[in-house]
C-alpha positions as CSV (number, residue, x, y, z in Angstrom):
1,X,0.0,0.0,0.0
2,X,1.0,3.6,-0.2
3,X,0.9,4.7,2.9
4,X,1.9,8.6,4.9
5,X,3.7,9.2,7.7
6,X,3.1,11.5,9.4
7,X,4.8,12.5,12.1
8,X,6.7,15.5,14.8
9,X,9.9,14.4,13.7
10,X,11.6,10.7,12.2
11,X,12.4,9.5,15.8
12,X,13.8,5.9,17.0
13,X,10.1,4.4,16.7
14,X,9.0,6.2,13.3
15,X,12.4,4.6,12.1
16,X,11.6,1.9,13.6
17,X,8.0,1.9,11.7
18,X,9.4,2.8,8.8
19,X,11.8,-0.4,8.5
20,X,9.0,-2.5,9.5
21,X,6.5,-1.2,6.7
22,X,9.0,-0.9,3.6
23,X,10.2,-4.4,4.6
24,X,6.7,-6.0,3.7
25,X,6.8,-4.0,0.6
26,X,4.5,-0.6,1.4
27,X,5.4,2.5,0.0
28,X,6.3,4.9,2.7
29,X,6.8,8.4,2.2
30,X,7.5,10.7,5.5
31,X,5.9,14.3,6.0
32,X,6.6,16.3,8.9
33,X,3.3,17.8,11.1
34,X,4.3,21.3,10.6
35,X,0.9,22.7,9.5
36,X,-2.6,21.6,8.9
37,X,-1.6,23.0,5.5
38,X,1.4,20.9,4.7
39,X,-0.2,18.0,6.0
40,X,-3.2,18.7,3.6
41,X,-1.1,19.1,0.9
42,X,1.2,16.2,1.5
43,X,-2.2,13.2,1.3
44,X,-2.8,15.0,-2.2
45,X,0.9,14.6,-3.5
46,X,0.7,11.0,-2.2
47,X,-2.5,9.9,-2.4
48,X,-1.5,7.3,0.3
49,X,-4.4,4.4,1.3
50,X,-3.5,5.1,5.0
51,X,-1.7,7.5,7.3
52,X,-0.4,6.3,10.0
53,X,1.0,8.5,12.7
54,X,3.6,7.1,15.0
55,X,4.8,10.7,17.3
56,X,2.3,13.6,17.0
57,X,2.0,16.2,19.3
58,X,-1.3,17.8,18.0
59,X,-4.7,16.4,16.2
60,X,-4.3,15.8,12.6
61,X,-6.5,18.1,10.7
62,X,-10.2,16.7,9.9
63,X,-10.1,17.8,6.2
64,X,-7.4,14.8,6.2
65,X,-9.0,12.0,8.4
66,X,-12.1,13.1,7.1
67,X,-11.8,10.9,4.2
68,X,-8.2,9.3,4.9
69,X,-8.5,6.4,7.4
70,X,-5.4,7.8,10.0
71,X,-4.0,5.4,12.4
72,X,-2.4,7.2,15.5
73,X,0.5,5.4,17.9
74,X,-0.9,6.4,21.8
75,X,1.5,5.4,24.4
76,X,-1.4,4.0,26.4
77,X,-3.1,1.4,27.3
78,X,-6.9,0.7,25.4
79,X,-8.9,3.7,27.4
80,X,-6.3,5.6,27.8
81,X,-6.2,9.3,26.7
82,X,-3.9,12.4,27.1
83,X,-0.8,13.5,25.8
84,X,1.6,12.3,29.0
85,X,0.7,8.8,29.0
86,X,4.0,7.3,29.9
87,X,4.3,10.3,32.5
88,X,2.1,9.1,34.4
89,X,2.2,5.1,34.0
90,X,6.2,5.7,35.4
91,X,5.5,8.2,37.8
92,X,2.2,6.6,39.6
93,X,4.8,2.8,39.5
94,X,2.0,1.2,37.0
95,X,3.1,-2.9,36.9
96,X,2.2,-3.3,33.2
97,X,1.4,-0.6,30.3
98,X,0.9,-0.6,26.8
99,X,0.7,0.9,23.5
100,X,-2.4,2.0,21.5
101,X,-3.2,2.3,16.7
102,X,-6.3,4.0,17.2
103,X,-8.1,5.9,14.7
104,X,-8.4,9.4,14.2
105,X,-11.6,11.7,15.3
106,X,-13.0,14.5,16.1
107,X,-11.7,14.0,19.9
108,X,-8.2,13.1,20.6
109,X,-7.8,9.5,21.3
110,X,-10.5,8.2,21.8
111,X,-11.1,6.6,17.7
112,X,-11.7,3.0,17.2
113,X,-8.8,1.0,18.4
114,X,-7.3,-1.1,15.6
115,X,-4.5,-2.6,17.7
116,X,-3.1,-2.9,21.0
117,X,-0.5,-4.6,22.8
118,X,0.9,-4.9,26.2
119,X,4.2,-4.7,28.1
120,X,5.4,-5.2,31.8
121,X,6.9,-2.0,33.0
122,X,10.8,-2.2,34.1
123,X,12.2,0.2,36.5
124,X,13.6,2.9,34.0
125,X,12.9,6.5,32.6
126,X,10.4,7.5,30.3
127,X,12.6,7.4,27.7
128,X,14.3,4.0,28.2
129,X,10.8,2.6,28.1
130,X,9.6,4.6,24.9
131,X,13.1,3.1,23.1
132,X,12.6,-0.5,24.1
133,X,9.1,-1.8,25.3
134,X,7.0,1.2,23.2
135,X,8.8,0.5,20.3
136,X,8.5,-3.1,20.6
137,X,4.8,-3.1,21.2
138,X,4.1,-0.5,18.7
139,X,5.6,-2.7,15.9
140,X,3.2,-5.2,17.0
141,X,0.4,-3.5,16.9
142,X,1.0,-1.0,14.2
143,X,1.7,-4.2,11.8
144,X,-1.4,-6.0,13.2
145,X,-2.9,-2.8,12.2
146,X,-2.0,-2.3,9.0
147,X,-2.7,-6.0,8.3
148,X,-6.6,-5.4,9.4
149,X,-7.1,-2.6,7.1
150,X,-5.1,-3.9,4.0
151,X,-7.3,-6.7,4.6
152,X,-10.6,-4.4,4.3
153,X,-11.6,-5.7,8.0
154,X,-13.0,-3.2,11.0
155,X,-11.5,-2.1,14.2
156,X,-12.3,-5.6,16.2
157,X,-13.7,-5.1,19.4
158,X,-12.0,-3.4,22.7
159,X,-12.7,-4.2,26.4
160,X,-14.2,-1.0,27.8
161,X,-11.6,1.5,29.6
162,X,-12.9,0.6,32.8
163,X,-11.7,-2.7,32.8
164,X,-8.1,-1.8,31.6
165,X,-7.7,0.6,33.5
166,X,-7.5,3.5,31.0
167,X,-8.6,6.9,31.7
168,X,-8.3,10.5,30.6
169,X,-5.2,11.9,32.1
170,X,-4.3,15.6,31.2
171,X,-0.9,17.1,31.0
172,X,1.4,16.9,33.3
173,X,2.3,20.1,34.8
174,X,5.2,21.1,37.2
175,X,3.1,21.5,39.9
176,X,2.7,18.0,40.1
177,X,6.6,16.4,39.3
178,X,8.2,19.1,41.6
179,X,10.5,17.0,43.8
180,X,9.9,18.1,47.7
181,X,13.9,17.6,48.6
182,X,12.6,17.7,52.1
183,X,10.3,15.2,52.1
184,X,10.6,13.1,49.3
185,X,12.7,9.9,49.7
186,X,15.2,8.4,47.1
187,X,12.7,6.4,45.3
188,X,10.8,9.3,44.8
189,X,13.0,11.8,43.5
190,X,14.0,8.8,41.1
191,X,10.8,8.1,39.9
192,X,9.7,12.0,39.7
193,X,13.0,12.3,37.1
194,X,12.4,9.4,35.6
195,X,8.7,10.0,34.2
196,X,10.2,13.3,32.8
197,X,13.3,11.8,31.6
198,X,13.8,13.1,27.6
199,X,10.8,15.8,28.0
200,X,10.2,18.0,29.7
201,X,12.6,17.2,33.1
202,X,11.5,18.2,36.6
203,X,11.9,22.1,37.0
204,X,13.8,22.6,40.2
205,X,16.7,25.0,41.4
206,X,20.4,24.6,41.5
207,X,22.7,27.2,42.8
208,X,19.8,29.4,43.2
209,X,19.6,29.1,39.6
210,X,16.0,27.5,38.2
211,X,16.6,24.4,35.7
212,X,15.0,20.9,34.5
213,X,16.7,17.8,35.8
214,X,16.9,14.6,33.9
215,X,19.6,11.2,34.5
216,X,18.3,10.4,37.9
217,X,20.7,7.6,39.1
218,X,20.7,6.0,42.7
219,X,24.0,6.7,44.6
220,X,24.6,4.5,47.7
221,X,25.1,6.6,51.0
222,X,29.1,5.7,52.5
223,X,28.7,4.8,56.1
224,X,28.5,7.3,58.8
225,X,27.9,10.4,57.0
226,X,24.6,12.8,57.2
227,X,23.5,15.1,54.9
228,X,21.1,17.8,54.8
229,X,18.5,16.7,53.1
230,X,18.1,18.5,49.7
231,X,22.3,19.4,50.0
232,X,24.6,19.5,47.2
233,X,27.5,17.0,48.7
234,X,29.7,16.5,45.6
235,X,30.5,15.4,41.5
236,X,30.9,12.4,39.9
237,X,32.4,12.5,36.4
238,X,29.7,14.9,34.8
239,X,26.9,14.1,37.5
240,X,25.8,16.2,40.7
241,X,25.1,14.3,43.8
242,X,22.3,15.6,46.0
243,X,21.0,14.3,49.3
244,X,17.4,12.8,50.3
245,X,16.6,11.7,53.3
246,X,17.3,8.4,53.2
247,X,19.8,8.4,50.5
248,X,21.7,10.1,47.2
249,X,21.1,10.4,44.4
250,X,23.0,11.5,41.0
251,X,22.1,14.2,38.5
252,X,23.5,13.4,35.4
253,X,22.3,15.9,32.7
254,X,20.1,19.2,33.7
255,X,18.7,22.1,31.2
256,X,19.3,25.7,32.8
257,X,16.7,27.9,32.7
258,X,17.9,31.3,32.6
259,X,19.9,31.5,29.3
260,X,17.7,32.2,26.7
261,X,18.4,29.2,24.2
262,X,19.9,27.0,27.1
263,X,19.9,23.3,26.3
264,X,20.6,19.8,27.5
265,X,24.0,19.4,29.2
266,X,25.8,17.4,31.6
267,X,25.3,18.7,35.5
268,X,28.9,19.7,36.0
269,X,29.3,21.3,32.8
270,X,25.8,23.6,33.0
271,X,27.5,24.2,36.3
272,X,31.2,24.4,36.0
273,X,32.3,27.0,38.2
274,X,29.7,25.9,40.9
275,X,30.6,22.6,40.5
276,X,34.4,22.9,40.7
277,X,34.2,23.6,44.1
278,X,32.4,20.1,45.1
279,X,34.2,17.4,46.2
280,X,35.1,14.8,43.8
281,X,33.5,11.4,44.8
282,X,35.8,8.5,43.3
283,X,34.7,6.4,40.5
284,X,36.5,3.2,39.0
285,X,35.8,0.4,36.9
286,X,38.0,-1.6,38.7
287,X,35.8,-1.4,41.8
288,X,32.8,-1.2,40.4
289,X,31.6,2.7,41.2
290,X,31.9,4.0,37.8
291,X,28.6,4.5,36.7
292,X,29.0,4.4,33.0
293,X,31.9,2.1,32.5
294,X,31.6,-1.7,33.7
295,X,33.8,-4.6,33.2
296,X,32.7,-7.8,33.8
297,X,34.5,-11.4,33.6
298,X,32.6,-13.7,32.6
299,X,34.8,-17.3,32.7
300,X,36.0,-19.2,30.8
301,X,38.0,-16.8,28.8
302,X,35.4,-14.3,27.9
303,X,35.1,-10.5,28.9
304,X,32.6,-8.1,28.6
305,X,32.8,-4.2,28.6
306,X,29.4,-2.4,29.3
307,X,29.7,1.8,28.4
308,X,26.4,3.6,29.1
309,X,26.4,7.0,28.2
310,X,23.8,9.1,28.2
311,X,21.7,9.1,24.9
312,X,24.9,7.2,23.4
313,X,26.6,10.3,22.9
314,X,30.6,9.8,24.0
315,X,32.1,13.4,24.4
316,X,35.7,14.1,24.5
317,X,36.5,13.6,28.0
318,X,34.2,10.3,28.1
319,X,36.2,9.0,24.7
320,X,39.1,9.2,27.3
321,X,37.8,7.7,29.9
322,X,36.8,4.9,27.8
323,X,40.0,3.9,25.9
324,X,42.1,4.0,29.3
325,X,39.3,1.2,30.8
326,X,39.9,-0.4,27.3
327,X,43.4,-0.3,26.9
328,X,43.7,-1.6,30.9
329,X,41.5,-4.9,30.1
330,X,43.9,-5.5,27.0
331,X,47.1,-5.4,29.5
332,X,46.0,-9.1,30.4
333,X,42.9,-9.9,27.6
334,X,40.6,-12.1,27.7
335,X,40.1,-14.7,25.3
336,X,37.3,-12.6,23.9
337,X,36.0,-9.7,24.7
338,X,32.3,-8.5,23.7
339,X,31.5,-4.7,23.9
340,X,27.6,-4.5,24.9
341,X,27.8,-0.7,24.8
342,X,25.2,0.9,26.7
343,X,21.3,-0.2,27.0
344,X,19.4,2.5,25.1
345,X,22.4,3.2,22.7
346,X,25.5,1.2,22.3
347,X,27.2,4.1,20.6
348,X,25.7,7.3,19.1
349,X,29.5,9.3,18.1
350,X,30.7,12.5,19.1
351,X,29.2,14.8,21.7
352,X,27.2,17.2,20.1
353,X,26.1,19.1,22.9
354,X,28.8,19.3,24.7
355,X,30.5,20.6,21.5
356,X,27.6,23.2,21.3
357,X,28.4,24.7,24.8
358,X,32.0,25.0,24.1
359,X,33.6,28.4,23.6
360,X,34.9,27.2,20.6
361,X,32.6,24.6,19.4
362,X,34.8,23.9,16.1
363,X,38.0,23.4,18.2
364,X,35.8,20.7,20.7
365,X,34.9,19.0,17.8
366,X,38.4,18.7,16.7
367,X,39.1,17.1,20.3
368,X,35.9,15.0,20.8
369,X,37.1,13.6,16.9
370,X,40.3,12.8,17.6
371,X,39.2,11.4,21.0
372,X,36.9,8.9,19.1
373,X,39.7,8.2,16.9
374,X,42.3,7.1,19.5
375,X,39.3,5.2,21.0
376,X,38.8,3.2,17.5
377,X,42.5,2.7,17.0
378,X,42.9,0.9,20.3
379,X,40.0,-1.5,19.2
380,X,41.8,-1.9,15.3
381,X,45.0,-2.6,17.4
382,X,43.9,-5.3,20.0
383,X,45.0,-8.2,18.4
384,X,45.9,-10.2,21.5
385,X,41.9,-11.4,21.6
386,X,38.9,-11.7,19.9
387,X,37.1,-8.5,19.8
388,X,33.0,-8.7,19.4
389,X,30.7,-5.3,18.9
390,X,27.7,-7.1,21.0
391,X,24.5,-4.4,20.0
392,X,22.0,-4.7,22.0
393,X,20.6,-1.5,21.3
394,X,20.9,1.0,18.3
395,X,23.8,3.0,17.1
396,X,24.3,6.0,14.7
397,X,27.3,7.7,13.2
398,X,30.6,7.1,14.3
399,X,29.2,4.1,17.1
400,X,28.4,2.2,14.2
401,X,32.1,2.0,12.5
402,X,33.6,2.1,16.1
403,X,31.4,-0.9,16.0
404,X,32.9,-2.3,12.5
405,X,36.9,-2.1,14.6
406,X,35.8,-5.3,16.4
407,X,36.0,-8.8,14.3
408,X,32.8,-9.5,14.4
409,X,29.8,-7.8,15.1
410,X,26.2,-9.2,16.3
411,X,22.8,-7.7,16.9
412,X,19.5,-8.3,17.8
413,X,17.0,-8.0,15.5
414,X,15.5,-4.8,17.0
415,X,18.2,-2.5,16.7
416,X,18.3,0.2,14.0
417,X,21.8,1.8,12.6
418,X,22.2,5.0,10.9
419,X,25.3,4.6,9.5
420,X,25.9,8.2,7.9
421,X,26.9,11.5,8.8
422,X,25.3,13.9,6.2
423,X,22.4,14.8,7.9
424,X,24.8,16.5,10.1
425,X,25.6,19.5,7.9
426,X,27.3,16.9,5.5
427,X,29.9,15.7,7.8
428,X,32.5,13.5,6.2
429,X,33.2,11.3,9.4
430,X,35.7,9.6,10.6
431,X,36.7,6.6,13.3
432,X,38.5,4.7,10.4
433,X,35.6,4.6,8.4
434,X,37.5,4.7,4.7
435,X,39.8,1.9,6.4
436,X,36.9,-0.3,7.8
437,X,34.3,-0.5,5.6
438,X,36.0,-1.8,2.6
439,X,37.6,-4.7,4.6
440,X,33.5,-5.9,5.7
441,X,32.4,-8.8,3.4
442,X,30.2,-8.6,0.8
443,X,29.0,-7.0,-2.1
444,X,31.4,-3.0,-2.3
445,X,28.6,-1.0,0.0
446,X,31.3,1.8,1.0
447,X,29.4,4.3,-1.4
448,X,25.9,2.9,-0.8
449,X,26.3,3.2,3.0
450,X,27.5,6.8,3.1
451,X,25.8,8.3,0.4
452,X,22.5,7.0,1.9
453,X,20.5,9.0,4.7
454,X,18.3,6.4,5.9
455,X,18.3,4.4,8.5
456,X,19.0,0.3,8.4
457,X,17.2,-2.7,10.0
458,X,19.5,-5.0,11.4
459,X,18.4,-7.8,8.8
460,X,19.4,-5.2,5.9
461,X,22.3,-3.8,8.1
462,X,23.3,-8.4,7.6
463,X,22.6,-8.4,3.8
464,X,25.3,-5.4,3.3
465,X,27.7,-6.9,5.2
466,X,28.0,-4.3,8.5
467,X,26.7,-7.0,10.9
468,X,27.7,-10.7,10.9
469,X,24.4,-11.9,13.2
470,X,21.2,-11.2,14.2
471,X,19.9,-13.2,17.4
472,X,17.8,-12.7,20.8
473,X,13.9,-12.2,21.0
474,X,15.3,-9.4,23.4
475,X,17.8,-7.5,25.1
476,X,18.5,-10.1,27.6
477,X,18.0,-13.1,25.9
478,X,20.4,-11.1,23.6
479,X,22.9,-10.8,26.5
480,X,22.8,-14.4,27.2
481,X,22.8,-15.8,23.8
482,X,26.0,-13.4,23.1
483,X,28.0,-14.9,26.3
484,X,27.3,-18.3,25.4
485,X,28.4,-17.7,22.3
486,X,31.4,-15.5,23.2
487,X,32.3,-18.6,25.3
488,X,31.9,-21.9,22.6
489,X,34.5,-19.0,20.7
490,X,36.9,-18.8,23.5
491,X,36.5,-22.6,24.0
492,X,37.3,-22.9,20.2
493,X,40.4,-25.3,19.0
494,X,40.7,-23.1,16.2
495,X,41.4,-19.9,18.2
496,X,45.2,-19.6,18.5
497,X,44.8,-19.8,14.8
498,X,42.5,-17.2,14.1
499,X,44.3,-15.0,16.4
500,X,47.0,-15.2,14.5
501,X,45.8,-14.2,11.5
502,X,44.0,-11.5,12.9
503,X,47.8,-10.3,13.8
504,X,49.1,-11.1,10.1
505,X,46.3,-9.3,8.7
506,X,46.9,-6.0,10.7
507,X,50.7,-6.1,10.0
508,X,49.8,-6.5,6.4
509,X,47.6,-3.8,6.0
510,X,49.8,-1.9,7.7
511,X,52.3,-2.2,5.5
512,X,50.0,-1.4,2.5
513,X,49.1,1.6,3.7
514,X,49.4,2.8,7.5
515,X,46.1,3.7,10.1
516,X,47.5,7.1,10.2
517,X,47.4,7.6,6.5
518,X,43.6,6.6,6.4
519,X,43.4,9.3,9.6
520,X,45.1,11.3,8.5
521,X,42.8,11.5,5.4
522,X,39.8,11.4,7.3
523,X,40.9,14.5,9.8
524,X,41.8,16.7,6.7
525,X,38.3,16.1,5.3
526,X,36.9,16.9,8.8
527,X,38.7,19.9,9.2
528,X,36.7,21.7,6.4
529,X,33.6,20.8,7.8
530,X,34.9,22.4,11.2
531,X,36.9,25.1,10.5
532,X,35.8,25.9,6.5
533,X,33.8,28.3,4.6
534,X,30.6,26.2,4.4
535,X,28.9,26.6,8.2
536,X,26.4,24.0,7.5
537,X,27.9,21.6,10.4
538,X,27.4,24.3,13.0
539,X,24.3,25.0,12.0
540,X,23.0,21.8,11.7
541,X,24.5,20.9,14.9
542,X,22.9,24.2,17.0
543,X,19.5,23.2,15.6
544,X,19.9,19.8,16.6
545,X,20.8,20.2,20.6
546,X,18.3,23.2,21.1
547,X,15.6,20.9,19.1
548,X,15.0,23.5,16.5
549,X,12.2,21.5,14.5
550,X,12.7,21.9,10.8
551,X,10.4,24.2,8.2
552,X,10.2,21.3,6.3
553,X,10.6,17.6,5.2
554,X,14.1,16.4,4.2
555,X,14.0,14.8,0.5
556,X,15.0,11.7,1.2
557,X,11.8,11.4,3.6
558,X,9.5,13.3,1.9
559,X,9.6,11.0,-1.3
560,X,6.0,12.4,-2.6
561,X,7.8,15.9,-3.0
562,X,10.3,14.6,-5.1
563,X,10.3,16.0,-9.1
């Protein structure tokens, strides 16, 4: 079918949608919700059979689902209407949630239901939820959805709201996240943050300065000490650490509210002057207290290196931190070592807003590159084990050829790359990518995969060659499956054998032309985009972090609009 999207902007899940759909052979095109007038405009270019709308933040005009059946994604169970649905499932501690393809009326959600699927809820922020269970369900339905109507059937029938549990909630307001540092115990302040995690954060005060606060993380208490409750005790890495009354907890990223065109940042560095005074709290892999960096041995000659960075974005300092954990595990390596990366992202490139916020934002890009760089050159140079990219989540940019440094890489079916840089400002990239591309097996895809804007299903990502396997109904069974894996490999008679030629291989291509050469390369391309003429990387960049929605579709989306 031809079908519109039609959406506030091509997040994880319409990707994710998208993928789905094309994949069984419908004709998506992509139109932003920008105005009724545009939206009116892009049904009559496409003439699409359905419009399906996976993240919308206002009604879709009726002159469209007037006479164009529109199928609308509601975080929510079946009954369930307002726009902070996930809001308030995290924040009131609901057990089990779900997601809603209802159509679209005259009143916000509360069409007939076409689809619906349920989830149990995890302990995690609104956001972590939307990019793992959401998205899952939502492919669910949104398929069983599309199958129903392609199949000329009617919305089958729904248990009434009352016995769901669904209700109409309205928005969300301040009033009712604000954390009561007084009062308010750790679990609390956790799960206040957490249902605002992504947008809008909880507006509180720091400093005596007003802000949003989002990366809420538990920090355990050392014995003996008291704190005021409410009391700024310390920093860890780029986090703030503030007292409850029965614990601590950290502050990982915050917005401040009194610049003008402020925008997400690490605590520390929205605060650096405040925060410098703070005493530093240690934090090391090797006992376990980093937050972000975990090392795990799992026997029998396996290892496996967890990073979890905030929205998968690794900034200069954090590229640092990262290849001195890496670089201590290879002193005495492991048979084979997986990277997991993080949960929500295993690796989204360079630091964008912390690039943003930098007095010189094209000399911070320089750093955070070269940063990257060393980082991917420590993984291109670890011959003494097996290295496996283990994804258990999605990547973008430079994550995904750190990704291609290891020997093998393996996914679960979920996960979604986007492989290119040109959507920001046309940036050439680098992390080895000229050198580590070609070398992947497979049909020459170096051109298709960087010329392309679109994102990649982990089934397509196999058929080109970037991923060796797809396994694991989920992220755990993913984890497991990996392991297990990871340990028949170490286990392996053959693996002296293929360690050595993992060492000739490297010497030889080497010799045929040296890593720096192909960085070298890379970095000369990059420096134009930094410090050239054409500003389209700086702009592209400052309208990214401050969420500066677009005035209209990008091409390669908006295939309808194409001559």
């Amino acid at each position: 079918m031809r079908i519109l999207f039609l959406t506030r902007s091509f997040n994880g899940l319409a990707q994710r949608l998208y993928l789905e759909l094309t994949a069984l052979g419908h004709e998506v095109a992509v139109e932003f919700d920008i105005a009724d007038t545009v939206t009116i405009e892009a049904v009559a270019l496409h003439r699409p059979a359905l419009v399906v709308a996976p993240f919308l933040t206002r009604a879709i005009p009726e002159a469209v689902w007037r006479h164009t059946v529109c199928l609308v994604v509601h975080p929510g169970i079946v009954g369930d209407r307002g726009p902070s649905a996930l809001d308030w499932a995290v924040a009131a501690g609901a057990t089990t949630w779900g997601v809603t393809v209802l159509q679209a009326e005259a009143q916000m959600d509360a069409g007939p239901v076409w689809a619906s699927q349920t989830f149990p809820m995890r302990e995690a922020s609104k956001s972590s939820l939307y990019r793992h269970e959401v998205t899952e369900a939502a492919a669910r339905a949104v398929l069983q959805a599309v199958q129903r109507f392609a199949a000329d059937a009617c919305p089958p029938p729904q248990p009434e709201a009352a016995a769901t549990g669904g209700r109409w909630r309205p928005l969300m307001t301040q009033a009712e996240r604000a954390i009561d540092w007084q009062r308010d115990d750790t679990d609390t302040v956790l799960r206040k943050v957490r249902a605002a995690d992504g947008a809008p954060g909880v507006r509180d005060e720091l400093f005596g300065r007003p802000c949003q606060l989002f990366d809420a993380r538990a920090v355990a208490r050392p014995p003996g000490t008291a704190y005021t409750p409410g009391q700024l005790v310390g920093r860890r890495h780029e986090a703030l650490l503030r007292a409850t009354h029965d614990g601590l907890v950290a502050i990982g990223h915050l917005r401040r509210a009194d610049p003008a065109d402020s925008f997400k940042l690490p605590a520390t560095l929205a605060f650096p002057a405040e925060a410098a005074v703070l005493p530093a709290w240690p934090a090391s892999m090797a006992d376990g207290s980093d937050p972000d960096i975990r090392y795990e041995s799992a026997g029998d000659g396996v290892g496996a290196l967890h990073f979890d960075f905030y929205n998968g974005a690794v900034s200069t300092v954090q590229c640092q931190r990262l290849c001195g954990a890496l670089r201590q595990v290879l002193l005495q390596p492991p048979r084979v070592l997986l990277l997991f990366g993080g949960s929500d992202f295993w690796c989204n490139g360079i630091h964008l807003n912390v690039i943003e916020a930098a007095a010189s934002p094209a000399d911070e890009s320089w750093r955070n590159i070269n940063a990257i760089d060393d980082l991917t050159q420590t993984l291109i140079e670890a011959t003494g084990c097996l290295v496996i990219a283990a994804m258990q989540a999605s990547a973008g940019a430079g994550g995904v050829f750190m990704a291609l440094a290891a020997d093998a890489v393996w996914a679960r079916p979920g996960v979604v790359l986007n492989p290119h840089y040109k959507n920001m400002g046309n940036l050439y990239g680098s992390e080895y990518w000229t050198y580590l591309l070609p070398r992947r097996p497979g049909p020459p895809i170096a051109a298709e995969v960087m010329g392309r804007r679109l994102p990649l299903s982990a089934s397509q990502a196999r058929a080109l060659g970037l991923l060796d396997e797809v396994f694991g109904d989920s992220a755990p069974a993913f984890r497991a499956e990996a392991l297990a894996r990871a340990a028949a490999l170490a286990a392996s008679a053959d693996l002296p054998a293929r360690l050595h030629a993992k060492q000739q291989r490297r010497l030889q291509d080497e010799a045929v032309k040296p890593l720096a050469a192909y960085r070298e390369e890379e970095l000369a391309r990059m420096r134009r985009n930094f410090y050239g003429f054409d500003p389209s990387y700086h702009i592209a960049r400052s309208n990214f972090v401050r969420r500066v929605a677009l005035s209209w579709t990008p091409r390669h989306l908006a295939t309808h609009r194409r001559p």
